[in-house]
C-alpha positions in Angstrom: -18.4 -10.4 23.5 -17.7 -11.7 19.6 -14.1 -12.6 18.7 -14.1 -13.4 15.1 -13.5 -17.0 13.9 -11.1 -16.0 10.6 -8.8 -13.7 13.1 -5.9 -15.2 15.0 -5.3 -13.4 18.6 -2.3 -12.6 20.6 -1.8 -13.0 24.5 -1.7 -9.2 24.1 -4.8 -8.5 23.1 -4.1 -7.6 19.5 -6.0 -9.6 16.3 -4.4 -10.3 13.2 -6.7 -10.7 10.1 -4.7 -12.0 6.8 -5.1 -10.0 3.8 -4.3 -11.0 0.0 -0.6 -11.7 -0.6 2.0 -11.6 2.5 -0.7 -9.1 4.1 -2.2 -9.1 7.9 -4.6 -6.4 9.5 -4.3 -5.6 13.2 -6.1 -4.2 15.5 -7.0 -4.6 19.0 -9.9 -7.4 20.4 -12.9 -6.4 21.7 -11.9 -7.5 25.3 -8.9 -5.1 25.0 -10.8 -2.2 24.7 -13.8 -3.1 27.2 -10.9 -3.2 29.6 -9.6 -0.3 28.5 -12.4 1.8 28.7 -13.4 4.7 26.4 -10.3 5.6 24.0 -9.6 8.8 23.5 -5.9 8.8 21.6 -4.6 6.3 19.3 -0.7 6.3 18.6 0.3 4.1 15.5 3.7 4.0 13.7 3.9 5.5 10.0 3.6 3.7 6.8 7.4 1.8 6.3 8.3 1.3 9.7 9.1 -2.5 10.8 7.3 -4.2 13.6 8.9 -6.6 15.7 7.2 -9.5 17.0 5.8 -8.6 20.4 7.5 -5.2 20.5 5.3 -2.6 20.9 4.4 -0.6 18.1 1.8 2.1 19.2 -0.2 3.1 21.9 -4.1 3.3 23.1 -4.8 6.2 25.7 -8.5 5.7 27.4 -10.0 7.8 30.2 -8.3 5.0 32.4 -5.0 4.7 30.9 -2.3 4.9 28.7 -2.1 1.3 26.9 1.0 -0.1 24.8 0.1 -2.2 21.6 2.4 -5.4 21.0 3.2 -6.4 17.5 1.7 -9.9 16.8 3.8 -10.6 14.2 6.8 -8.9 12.4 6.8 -7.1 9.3 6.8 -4.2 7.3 3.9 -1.2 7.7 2.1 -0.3 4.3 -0.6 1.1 5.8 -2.0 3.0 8.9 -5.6 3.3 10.0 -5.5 7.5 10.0 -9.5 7.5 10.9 -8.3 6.6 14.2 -6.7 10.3 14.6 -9.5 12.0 14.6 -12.2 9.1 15.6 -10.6 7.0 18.7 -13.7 6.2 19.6 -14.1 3.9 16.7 -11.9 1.3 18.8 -14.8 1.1 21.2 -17.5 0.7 18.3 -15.7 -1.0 15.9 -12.8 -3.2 16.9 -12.7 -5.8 14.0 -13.7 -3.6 11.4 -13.5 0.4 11.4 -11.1 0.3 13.8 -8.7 -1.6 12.4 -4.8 -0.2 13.3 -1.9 -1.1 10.7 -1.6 -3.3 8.0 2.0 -5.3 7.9 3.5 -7.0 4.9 4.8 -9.9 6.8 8.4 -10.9 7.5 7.8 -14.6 8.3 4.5 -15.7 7.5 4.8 -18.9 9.8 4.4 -16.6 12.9 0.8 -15.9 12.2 -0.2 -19.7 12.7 1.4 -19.1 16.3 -1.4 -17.1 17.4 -4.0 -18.5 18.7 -7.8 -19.3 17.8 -10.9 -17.3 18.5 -11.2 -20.7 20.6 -7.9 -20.7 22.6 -8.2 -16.5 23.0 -11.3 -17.0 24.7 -10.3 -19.4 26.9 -7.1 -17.3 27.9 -9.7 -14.6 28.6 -11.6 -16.7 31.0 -8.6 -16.9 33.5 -8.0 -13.1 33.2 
């Protein structure tokens, strides 16, 4: 299982990639959706809403469950992944790049270096 060295990871799940300017991409880590199982519906928020730092902002449905994504970090949307609506699958193929979710124009950048490191994520995983 790969866990991208440039993202920073939540105790969620959730990865946050930064983008030019106040910018982060997030989606959710391939762990997340091995767990999960295969996804089948993908519930995001629409472009201007506000995320709140671990507040959930969406929702993954799999042949398992019904999952709740947590915000990583707080901000602004200004834009949603709509492939996802007709392709949840993607998730399971593609967590780090087709499959990304929303991109957020951040509130506070300093809560992006709270997140941890494809390092520390993986060693959260381990006691899972």
């Amino acid at each position: 299982m790969e866990f991208p060295k440039e993202l920073r990871y939540s105790e969620e799940h959730e990865w946050t990639k930064t983008e030019e300017g106040n910018k982060v991409r997030i989606g959710i880590t391939a762990f997340a959706q091995d767990e999960l199982g295969d996804i089948v519906f993908v519930e995001l928020p629409e472009v201007g809403d506000e995320l709140t730092a671990d507040e959930p902002f969406g929702s993954v449905e799999s042949v398992k469950t019904v999952s709740e994504l947590y915000a990583p970090v707080s901000g602004k949307v200004v834009e949603v992944n709509a492939d996802l609506d007709d392709s949840p699958e993607l998730v399971n193929e593609s967590p780090y790049e087709k499959a990304w979710m929303v991109v957020v124009e951040l509130s506070d950048a300093s809560e992006v270096e709270k997140l941890m490191t494809a390092e520390q994520y993986e060693e959260l995983i381990k006691e899972d």
